[in-house]
Each structure stands twice: as C-alpha cells, then as structure tokens.
C-alpha positions in Angstrom: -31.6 -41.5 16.5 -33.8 -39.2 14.1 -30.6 -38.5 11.9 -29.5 -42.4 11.2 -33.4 -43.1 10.5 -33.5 -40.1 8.1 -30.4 -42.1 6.6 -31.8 -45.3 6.6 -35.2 -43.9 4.7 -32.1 -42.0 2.1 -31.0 -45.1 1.4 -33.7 -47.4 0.8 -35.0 -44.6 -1.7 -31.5 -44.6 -3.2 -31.8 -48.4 -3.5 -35.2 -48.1 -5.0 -34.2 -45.7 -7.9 -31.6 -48.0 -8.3 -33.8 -50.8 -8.9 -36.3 -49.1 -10.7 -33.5 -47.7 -13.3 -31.8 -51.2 -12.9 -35.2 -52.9 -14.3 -35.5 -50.5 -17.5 -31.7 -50.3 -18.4 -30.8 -54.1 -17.4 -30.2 -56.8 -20.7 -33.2 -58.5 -19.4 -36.0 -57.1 -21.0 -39.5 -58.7 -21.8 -42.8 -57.8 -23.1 -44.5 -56.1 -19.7 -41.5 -54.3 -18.8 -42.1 -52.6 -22.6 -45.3 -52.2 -22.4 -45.0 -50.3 -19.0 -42.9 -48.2 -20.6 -45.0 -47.4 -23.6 -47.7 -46.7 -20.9 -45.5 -44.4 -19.0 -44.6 -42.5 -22.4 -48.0 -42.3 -23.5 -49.0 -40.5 -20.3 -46.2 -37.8 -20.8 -47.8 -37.4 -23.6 -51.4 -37.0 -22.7 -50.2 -34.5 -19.9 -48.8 -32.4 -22.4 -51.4 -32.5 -23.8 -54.0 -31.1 -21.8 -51.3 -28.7 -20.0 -50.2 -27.0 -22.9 -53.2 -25.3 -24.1 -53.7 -24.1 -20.6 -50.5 -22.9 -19.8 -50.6 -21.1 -23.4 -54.0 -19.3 -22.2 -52.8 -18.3 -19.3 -49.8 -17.2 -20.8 -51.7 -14.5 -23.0 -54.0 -13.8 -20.2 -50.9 -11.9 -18.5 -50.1 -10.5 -21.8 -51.0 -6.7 -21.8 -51.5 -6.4 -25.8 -53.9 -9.1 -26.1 -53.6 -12.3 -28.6 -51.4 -11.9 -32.1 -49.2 -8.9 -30.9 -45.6 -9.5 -29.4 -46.2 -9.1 -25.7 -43.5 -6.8 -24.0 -44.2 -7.4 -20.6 -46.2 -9.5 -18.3 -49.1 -8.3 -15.9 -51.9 -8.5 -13.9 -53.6 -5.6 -15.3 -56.2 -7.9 -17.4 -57.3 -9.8 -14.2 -58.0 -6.1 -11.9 -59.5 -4.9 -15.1 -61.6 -7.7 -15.1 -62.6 -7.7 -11.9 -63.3 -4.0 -11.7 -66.0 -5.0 -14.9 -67.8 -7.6 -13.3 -68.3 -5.4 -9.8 -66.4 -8.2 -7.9 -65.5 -7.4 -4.0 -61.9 -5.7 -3.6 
C-alpha cells in the first residue's frame, strides 16, 4: 500500500514538472507568464549575487598563503590559528 502511494506522489510531481515546463515552452505565451519569468531570472541573479562574494571569502579563508598568492592547498590551519589567538575553548 506504501509503495503504490509513493507512486502515486511520483507521478503527480512528474505531472506537475510537466505542466510547469508545458506553461513556459507551450506557443501560448502572454505578458504574466513573461513577466514571471523575468522575475524568476532576476532572482538567479540577485542570489548570485550575494553568494559569490561569500563563497569567494570563504574560499581564501581556507587558503594557507593568504589573498594575491596562488593557493596550493586548502586548510583549516587559518581557522585553529585563529582560534588559538583569540583564547577560544578547544
């Protein structure tokens, strides 16, 4: 009984992806269905955005040479170093 409902919940998601692709690649298109999508791209955006500058700080937070130099490895070194600095409990 669990299996055939699992299947059941599969395939109402399949139909809803196929609706939802359906309604942005069908020949009917109008003015909301553009502006949703303009919406949608200009969030992508916006998340990239503000996630780029902090995954490129942490990047060079786990960088052992520090900003400017070609990093040859990856580490946690900075953060223990850090830590040991500022007397935080081990």
């Amino acid at each position: 009984m669990w299996e055939s409902g699992r299947r059941s919940g599969l395939r109402a998601s399949q139909a809803y992806y196929f609706r939802l692709i359906h309604k942005f690649m069908g020949k009917s298109w109008d003015r909301s269905q553009s502006l949703e999508l303009l919406s949608f791209i200009l969030l992508l955006v916006g998340a990239a955005l503000v996630l780029l500058p902090l995954a490129a700080v942490f990047w060079v937070s786990l960088s052992p040479s520090g900003v400017g130099v070609k990093a040859t490895g990856l580490t946690f070194g900075n953060y223990q170093e850090a830590w040991r600095r500022g007397n935080f409990l081990l």
